[in-house]
Backbone as XML, in Angstrom:
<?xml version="1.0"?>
<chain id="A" units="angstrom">
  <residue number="1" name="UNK">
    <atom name="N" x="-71.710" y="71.148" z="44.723"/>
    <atom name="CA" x="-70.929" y="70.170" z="45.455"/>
    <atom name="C" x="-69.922" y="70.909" z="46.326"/>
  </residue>
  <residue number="2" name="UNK">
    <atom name="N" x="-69.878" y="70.736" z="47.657"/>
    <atom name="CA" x="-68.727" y="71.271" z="48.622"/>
    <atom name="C" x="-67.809" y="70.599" z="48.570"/>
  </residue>
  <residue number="3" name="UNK">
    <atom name="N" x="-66.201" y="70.959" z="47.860"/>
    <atom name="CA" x="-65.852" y="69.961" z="47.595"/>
    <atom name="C" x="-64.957" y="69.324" z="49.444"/>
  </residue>
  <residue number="4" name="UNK">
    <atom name="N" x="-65.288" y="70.280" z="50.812"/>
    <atom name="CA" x="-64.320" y="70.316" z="51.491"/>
    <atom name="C" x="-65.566" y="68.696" z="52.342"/>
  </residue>
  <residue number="5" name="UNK">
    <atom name="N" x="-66.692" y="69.047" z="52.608"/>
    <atom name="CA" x="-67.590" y="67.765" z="52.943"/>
    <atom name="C" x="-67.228" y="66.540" z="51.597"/>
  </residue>
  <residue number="6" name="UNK">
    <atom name="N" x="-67.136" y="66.526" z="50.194"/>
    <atom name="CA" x="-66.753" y="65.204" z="49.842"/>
    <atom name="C" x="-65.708" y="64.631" z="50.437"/>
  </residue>
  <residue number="7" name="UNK">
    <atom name="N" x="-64.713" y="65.547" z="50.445"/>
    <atom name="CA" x="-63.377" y="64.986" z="51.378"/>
    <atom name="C" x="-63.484" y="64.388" z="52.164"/>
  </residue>
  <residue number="8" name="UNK">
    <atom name="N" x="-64.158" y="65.013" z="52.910"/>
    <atom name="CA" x="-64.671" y="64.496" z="54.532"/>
    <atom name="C" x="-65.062" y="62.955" z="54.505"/>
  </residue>
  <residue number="9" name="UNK">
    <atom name="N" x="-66.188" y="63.374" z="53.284"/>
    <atom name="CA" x="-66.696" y="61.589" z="53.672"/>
    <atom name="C" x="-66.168" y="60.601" z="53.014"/>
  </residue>
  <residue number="10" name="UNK">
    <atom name="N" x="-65.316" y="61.147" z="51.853"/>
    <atom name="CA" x="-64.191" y="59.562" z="51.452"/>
    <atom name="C" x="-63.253" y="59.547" z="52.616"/>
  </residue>
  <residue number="11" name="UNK">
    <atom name="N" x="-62.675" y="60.237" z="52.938"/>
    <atom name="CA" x="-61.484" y="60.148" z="54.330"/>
    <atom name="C" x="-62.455" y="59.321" z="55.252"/>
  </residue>
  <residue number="12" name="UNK">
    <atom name="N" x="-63.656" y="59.231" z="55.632"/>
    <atom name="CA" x="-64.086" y="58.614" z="57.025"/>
    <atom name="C" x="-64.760" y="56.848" z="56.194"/>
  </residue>
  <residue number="13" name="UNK">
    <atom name="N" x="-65.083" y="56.787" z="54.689"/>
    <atom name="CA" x="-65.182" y="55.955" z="54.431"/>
    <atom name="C" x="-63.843" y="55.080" z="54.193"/>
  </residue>
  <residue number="14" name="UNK">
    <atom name="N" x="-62.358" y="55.977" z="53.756"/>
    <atom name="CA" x="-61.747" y="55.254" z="53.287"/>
    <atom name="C" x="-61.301" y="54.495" z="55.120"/>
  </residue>
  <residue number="15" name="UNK">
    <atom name="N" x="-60.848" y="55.102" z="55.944"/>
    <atom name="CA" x="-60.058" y="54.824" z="57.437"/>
    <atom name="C" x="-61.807" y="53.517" z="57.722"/>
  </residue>
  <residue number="16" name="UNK">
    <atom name="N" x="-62.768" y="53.772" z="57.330"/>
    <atom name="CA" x="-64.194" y="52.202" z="57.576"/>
    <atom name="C" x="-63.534" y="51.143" z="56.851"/>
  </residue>
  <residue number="17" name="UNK">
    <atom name="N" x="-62.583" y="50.959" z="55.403"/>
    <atom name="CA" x="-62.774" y="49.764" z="54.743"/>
    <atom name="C" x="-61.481" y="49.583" z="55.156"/>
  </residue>
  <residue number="18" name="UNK">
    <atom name="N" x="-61.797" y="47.754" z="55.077"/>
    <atom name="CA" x="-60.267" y="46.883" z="55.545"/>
    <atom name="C" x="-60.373" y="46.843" z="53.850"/>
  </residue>
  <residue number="19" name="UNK">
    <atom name="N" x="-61.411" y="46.810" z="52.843"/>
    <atom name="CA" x="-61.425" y="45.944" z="51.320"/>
    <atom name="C" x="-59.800" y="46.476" z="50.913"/>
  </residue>
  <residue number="20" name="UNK">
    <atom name="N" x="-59.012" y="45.425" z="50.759"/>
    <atom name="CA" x="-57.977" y="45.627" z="50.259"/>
    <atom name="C" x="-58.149" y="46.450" z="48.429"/>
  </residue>
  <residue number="21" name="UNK">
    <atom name="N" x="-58.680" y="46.018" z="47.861"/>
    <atom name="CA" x="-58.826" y="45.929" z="46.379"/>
    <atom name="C" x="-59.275" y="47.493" z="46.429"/>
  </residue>
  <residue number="22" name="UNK">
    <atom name="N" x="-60.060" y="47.707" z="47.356"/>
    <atom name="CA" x="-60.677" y="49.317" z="47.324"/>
    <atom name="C" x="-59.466" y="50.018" z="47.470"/>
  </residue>
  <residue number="23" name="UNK">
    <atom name="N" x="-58.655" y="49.726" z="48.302"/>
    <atom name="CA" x="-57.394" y="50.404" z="49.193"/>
    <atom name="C" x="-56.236" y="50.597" z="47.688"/>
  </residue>
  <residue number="24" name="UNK">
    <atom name="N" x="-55.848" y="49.512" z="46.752"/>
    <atom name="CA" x="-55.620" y="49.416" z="45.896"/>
    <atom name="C" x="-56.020" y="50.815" z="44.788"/>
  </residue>
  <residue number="25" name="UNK">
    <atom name="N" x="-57.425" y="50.357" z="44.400"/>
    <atom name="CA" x="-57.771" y="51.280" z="43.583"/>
    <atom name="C" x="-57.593" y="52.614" z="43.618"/>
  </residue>
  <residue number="26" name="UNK">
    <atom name="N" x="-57.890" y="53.077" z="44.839"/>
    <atom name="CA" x="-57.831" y="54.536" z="45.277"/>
    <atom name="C" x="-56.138" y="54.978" z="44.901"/>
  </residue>
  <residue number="27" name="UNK">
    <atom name="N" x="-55.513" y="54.009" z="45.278"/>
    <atom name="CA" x="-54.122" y="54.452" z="45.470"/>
    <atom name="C" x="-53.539" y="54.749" z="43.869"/>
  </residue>
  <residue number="28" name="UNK">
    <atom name="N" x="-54.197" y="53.595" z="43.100"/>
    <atom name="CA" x="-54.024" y="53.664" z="41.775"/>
    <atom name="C" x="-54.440" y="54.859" z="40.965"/>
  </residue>
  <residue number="29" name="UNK">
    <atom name="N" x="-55.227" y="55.280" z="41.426"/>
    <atom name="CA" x="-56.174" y="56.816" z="40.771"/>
    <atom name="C" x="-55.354" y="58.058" z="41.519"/>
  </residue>
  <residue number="30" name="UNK">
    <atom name="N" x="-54.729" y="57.928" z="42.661"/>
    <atom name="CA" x="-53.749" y="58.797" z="42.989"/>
    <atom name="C" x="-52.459" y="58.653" z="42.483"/>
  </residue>
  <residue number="31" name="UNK">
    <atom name="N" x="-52.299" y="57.910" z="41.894"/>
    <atom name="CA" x="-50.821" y="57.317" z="41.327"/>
    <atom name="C" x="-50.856" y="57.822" z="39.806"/>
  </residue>
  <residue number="32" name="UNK">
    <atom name="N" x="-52.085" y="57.360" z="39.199"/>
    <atom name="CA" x="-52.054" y="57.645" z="37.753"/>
    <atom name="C" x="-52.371" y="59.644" z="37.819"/>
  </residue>
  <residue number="33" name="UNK">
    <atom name="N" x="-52.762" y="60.141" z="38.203"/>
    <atom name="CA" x="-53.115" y="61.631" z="38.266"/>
    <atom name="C" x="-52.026" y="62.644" z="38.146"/>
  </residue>
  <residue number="34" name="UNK">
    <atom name="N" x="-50.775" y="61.575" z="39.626"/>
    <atom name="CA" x="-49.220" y="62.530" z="39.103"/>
    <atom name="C" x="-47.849" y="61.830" z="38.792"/>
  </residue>
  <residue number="35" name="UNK">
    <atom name="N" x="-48.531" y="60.931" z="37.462"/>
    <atom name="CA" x="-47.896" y="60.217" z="36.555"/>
    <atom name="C" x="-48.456" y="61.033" z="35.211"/>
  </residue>
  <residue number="36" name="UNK">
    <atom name="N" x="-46.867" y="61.393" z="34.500"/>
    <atom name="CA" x="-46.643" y="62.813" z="33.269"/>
    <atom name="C" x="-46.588" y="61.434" z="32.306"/>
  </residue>
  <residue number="37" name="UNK">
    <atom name="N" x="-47.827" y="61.855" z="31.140"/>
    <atom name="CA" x="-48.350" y="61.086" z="30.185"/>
    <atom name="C" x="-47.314" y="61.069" z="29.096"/>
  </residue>
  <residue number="38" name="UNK">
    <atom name="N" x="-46.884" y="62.262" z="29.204"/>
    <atom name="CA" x="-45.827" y="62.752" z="28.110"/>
    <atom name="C" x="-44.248" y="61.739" z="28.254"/>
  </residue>
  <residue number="39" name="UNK">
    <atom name="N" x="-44.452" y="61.363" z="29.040"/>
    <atom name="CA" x="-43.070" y="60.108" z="29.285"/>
    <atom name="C" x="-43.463" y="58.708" z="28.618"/>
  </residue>
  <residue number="40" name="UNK">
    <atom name="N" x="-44.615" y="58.754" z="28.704"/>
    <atom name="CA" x="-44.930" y="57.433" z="27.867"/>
    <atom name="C" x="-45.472" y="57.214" z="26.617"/>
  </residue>
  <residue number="41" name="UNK">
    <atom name="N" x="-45.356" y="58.308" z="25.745"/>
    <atom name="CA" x="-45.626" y="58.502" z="24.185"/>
    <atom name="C" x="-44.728" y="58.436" z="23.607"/>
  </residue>
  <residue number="42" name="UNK">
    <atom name="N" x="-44.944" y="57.386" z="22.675"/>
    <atom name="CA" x="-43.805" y="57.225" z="21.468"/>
    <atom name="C" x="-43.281" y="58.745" z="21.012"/>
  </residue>
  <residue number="43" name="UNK">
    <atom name="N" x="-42.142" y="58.517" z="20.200"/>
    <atom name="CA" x="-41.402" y="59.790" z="20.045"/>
    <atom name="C" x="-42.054" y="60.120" z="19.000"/>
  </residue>
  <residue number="44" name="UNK">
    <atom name="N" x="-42.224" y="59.067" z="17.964"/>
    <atom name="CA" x="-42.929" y="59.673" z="16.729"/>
    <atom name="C" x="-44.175" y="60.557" z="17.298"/>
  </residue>
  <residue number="45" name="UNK">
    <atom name="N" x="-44.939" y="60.742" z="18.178"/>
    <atom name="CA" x="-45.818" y="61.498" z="18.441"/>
    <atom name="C" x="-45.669" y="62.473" z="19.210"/>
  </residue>
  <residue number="46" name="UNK">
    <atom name="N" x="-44.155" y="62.432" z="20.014"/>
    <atom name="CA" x="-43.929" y="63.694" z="20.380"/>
    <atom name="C" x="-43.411" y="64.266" z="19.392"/>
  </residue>
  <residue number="47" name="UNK">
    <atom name="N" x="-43.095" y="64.004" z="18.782"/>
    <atom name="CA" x="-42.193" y="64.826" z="17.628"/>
    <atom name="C" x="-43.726" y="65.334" z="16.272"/>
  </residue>
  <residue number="48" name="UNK">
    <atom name="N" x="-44.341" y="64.412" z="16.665"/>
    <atom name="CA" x="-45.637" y="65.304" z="15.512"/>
    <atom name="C" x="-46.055" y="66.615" z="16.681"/>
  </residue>
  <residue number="49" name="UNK">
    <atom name="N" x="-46.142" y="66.378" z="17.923"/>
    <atom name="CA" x="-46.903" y="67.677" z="18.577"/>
    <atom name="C" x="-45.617" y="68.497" z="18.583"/>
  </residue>
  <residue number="50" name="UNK">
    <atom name="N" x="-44.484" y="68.528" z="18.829"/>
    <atom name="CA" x="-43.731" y="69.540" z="18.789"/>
    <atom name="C" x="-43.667" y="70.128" z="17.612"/>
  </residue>
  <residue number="51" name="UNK">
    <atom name="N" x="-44.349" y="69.674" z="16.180"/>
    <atom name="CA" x="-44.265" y="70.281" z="14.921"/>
    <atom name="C" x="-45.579" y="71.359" z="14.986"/>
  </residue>
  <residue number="52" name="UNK">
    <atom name="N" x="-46.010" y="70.664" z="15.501"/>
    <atom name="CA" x="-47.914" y="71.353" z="15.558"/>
    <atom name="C" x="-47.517" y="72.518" z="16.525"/>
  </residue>
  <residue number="53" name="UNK">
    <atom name="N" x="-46.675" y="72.508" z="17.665"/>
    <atom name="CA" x="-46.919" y="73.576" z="18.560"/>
    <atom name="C" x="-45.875" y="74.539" z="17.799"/>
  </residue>
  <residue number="54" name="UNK">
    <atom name="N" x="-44.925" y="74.212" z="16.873"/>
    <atom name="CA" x="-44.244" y="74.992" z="16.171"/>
    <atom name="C" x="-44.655" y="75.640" z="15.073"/>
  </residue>
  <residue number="55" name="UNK">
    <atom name="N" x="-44.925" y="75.227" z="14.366"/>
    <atom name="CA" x="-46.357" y="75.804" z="13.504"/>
    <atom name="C" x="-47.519" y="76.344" z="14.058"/>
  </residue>
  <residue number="56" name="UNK">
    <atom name="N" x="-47.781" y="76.716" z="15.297"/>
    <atom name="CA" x="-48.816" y="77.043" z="16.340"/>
    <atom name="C" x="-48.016" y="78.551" z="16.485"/>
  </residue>
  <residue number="57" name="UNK">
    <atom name="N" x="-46.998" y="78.387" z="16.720"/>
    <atom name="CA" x="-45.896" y="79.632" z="17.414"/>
    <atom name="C" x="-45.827" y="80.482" z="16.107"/>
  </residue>
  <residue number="58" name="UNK">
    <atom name="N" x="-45.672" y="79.989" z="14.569"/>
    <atom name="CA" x="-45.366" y="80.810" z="13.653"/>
    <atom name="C" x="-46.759" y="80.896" z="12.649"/>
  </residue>
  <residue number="59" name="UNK">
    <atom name="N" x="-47.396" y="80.925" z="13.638"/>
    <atom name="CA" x="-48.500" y="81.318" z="13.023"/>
    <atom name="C" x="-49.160" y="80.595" z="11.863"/>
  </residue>
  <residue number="60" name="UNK">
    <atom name="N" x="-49.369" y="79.490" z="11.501"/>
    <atom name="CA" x="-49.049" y="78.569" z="10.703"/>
    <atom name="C" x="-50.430" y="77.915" z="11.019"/>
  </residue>
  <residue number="61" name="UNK">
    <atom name="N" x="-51.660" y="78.454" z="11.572"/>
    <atom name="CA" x="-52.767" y="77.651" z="11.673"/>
    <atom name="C" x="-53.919" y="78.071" z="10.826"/>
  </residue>
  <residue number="62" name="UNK">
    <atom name="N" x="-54.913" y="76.848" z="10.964"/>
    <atom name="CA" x="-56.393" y="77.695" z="10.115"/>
    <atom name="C" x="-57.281" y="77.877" z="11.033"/>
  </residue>
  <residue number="63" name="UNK">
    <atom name="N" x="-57.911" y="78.759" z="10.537"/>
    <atom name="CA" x="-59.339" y="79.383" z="12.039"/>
    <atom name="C" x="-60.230" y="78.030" z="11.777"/>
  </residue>
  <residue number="64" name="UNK">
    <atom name="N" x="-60.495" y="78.045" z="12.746"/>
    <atom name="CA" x="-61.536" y="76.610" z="13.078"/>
    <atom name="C" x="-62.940" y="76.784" z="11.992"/>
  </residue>
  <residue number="65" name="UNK">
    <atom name="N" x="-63.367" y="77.898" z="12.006"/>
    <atom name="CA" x="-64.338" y="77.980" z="10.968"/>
    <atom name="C" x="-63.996" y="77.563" z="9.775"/>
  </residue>
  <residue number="66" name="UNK">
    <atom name="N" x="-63.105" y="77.808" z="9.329"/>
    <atom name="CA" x="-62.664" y="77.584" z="7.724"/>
    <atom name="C" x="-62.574" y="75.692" z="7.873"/>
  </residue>
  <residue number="67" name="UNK">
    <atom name="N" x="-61.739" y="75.145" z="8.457"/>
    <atom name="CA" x="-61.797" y="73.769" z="8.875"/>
    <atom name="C" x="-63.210" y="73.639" z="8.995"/>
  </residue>
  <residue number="68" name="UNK">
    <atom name="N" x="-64.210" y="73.232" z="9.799"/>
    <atom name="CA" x="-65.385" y="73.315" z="9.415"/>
    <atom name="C" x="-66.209" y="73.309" z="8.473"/>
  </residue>
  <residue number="69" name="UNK">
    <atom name="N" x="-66.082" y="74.615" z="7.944"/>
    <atom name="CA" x="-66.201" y="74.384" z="6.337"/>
    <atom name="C" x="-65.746" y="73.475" z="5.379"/>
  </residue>
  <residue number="70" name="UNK">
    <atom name="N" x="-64.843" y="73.141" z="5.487"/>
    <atom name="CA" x="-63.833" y="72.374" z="4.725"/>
    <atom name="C" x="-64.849" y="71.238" z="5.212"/>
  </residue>
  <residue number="71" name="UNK">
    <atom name="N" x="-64.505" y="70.642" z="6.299"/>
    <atom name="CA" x="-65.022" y="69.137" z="6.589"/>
    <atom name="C" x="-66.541" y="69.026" z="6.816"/>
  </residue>
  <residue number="72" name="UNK">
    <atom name="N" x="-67.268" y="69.632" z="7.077"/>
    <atom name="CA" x="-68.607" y="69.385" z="7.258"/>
    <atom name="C" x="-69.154" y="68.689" z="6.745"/>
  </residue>
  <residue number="73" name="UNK">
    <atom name="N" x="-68.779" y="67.908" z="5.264"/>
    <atom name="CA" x="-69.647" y="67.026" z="4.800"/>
    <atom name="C" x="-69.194" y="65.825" z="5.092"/>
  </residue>
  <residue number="74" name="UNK">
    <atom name="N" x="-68.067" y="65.693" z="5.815"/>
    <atom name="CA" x="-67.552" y="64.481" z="5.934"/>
    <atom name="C" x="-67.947" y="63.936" z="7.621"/>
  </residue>
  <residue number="75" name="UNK">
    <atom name="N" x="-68.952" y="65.189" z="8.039"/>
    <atom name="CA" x="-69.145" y="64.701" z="9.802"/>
    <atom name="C" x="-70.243" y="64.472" z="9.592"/>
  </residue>
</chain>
């Protein structure tokens, strides 16, 4: 995929449509992309990932294999 020709042809399709609702959507998918997810999570769940990335920092994790092991009978 080139991504510099997709450009091209949403830019010449978007300046073809009057469809309001299209005009809408697009804008919405540019809107949600640099809208920070992290502003809209309850605290209780920022506060569980800031435990996880702290325990991440002190070394405090299990190798994915061993997890695996552990759960495999339950997948």
């Amino acid at each position: 995929m080139d991504v510099q020709i997709e450009k091209i042809a949403l830019a010449k399709r978007l300046l073809e449509t009057d469809d309001e609702a299209v005009l809408l959507q697009i804008k919405e998918v540019f809107e949600s992309n640099d809208k920070d997810f992290w502003n809209d999570l309850p605290e209780h769940v920022k506060a569980g990932i800031e435990r996880s990335r702290k325990q991440a920092a002190d070394g405090k994790l299990i190798p994915h294999e061993e997890v695996m092991k552990r759960y495999s009978k339950y997948l």
